[in-house]
N, C-alpha and C positions, 0 to 999 in steps of 0.2 A: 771599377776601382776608383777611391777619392783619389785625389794627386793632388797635391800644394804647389805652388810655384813660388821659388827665389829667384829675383832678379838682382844680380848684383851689380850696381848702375853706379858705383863708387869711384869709380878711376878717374883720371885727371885729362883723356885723352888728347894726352900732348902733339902728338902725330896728326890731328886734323886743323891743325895753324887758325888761323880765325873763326873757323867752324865750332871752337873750342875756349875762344877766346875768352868768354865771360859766360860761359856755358860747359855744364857735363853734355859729353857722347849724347846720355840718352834724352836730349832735347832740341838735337841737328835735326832740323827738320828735311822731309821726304813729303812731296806730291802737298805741301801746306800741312802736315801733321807730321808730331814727333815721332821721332822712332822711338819712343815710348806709347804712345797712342799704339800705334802700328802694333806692336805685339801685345796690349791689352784688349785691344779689338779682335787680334786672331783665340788669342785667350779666351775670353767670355763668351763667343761666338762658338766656342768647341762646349761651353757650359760648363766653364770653368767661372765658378763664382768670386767676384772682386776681394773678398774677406779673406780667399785662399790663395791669393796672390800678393806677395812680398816683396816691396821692394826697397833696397839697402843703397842709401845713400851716401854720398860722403859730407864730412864739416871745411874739410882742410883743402886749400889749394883756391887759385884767383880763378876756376868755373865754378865755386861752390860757393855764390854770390847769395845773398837774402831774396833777392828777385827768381833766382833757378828755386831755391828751397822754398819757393811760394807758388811757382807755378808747376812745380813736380806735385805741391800736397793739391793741387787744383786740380790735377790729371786725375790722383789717384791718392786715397785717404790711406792707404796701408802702409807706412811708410818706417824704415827702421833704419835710421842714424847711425852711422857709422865714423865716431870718432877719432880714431886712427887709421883713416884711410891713407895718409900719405906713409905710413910709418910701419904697418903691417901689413904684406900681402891679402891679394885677392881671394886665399881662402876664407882669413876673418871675415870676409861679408857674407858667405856662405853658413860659416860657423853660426853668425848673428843670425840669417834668415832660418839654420834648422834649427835654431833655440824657442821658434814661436810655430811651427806647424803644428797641425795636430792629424794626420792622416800617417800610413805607412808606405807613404810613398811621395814623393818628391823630384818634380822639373826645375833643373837650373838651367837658367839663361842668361847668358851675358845680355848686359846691355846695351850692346850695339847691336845686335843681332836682327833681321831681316829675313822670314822663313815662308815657304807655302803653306799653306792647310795638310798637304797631301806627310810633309816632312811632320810637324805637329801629328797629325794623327796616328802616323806609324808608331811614333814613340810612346805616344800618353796610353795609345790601347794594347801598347805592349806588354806581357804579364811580366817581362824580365826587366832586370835594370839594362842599359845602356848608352852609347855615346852615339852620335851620328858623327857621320865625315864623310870626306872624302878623297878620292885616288889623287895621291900628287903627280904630279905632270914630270916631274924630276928630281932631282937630291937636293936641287938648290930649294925648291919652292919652300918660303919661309910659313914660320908657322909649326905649332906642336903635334910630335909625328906619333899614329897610332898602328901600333905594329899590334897582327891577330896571329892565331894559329888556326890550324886546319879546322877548328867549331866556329871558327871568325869570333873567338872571345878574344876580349882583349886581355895581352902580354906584356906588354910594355906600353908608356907613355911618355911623353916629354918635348920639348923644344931642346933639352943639350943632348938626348940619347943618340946613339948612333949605332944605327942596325945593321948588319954584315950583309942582308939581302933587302933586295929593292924589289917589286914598289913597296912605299907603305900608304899609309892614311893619313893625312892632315884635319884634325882635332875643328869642332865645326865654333865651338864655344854652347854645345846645345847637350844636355845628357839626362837621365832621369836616374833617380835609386830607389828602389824600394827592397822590401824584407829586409833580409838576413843584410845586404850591403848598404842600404842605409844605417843598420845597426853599426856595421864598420867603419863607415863615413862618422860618426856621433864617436863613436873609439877613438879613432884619428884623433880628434881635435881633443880630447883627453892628452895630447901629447905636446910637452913643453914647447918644442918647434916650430908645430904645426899654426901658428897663426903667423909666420912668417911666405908657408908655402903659397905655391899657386894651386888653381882648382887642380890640371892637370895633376901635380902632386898627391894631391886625394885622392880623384879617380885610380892614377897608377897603385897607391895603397890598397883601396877597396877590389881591387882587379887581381892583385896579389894572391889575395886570402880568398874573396868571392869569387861570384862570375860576373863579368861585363860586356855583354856581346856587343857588336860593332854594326852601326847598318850607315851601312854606306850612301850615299845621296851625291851625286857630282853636277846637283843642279838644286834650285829651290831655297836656297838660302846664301845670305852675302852678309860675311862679318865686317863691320863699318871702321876700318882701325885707318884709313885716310881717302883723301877729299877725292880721288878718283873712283873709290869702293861706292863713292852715291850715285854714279851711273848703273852698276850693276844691282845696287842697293835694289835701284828703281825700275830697272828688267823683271827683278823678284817679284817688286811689291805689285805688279800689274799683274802677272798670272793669274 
């Protein structure tokens, strides 16, 4: 099956202090390469072709410098601008990346993101849609909680939701659509709101109506959202 990839590398990530400083997320370096490298290389190495990878940038905010926006289009030529990154959530950069694929089927990855081969592969030669995640450790642990039923499809999503029974699943920033729920993901954003929401948002939509199964993973990837997540960042990227 083709698969596309969006990476939505737009945020401002405020939370990694100097790391961040004069720089987006996805060019904090890891082992001397960016965590953009890092997941174009696990990408094209799976035979995922460069043309079918998307990545949405942002204009706005003191990391989205002329020198980032020159050595992001050096990494990687596929590159789609995202003008109201400070002002519309992080689905509009999703919205912008499924406006240009052309496959029926579709991986989004946050831009900070840090995964194995073994996590990538389960999902891309997966014939269904889905999210990856994993078990939280408690009710505190932060982060968007994914609650399954007995087919482990997912029921709910969100970072405000709050589910009557424990455990649930913490949301990894890694998910694919194809068929019928990419069609509903493309519905969504048909909707006056919807460029205000977050990815979770969409997913929790498309989960609703479709199916979105859950595969769990409690090792193999490390989402980079501050300067302590680069230690574990870098346990990943050695595997």
């Amino acid at each position: 099956m083709n698969t596309d990839v969006v990476i939505p590398a737009a945020g401002l990530g405020s939370r990694m202090g100097e790391y961040t400083q004069n720089q987006p997320k996805c060019l904090v370096e890891l082992d001397d390469h960016t965590l953009l490298e890092h997941q174009l290389t696990s990408l094209t190495d799976f035979g995922i072709p460069r043309s079918s990878i998307h990545v949405v940038i942002g204009a706005k905010g003191e990391c989205w410098t002329q020198s980032a926006y020159e050595r992001i289009r050096s990494i990687h030529d596929n590159v789609i601008i995202n003008f109201e990154n400070t002002t519309k959530g992080p689905g509009f950069s999703v919205k912008l990346g499924l406006e240009r694929i052309t496959s029926n089927s579709v991986m989004i990855l946050d831009g900070d993101i840090i995964l194995v081969d073994e996590v990538l592969t389960t999902l891309l030669e997966s014939d269904h849609s889905a999210v990856v995640s994993k078990l939280a450790n408690d009710r505190a642990e932060p982060g968007s909680k994914v609650v399954t039923d007995e087919s482990n499809s997912v029921i709910d999503m969100g970072k405000e939701i709050n589910p009557e029974s424990f455990p649930w699943n913490i949301y990894s920033g890694i998910c694919k659509l194809t068929g019928e729920e990419l069609s509903i993901a493309n519905s969504y954003f048909n909707q006056s709101d919807s460029e205000e929401q977050s990815i979770c948002d969409m997913i929790r939509y498309v989960s609703s109506t479709g199916t979105v199964y859950n595969k769990e993973f409690n090792w193999g990837w490390e989402n980079v959202n501050r300067p302590e997540d680069l230690t574990n960042a870098q346990e990943v990227g050695q595997r």
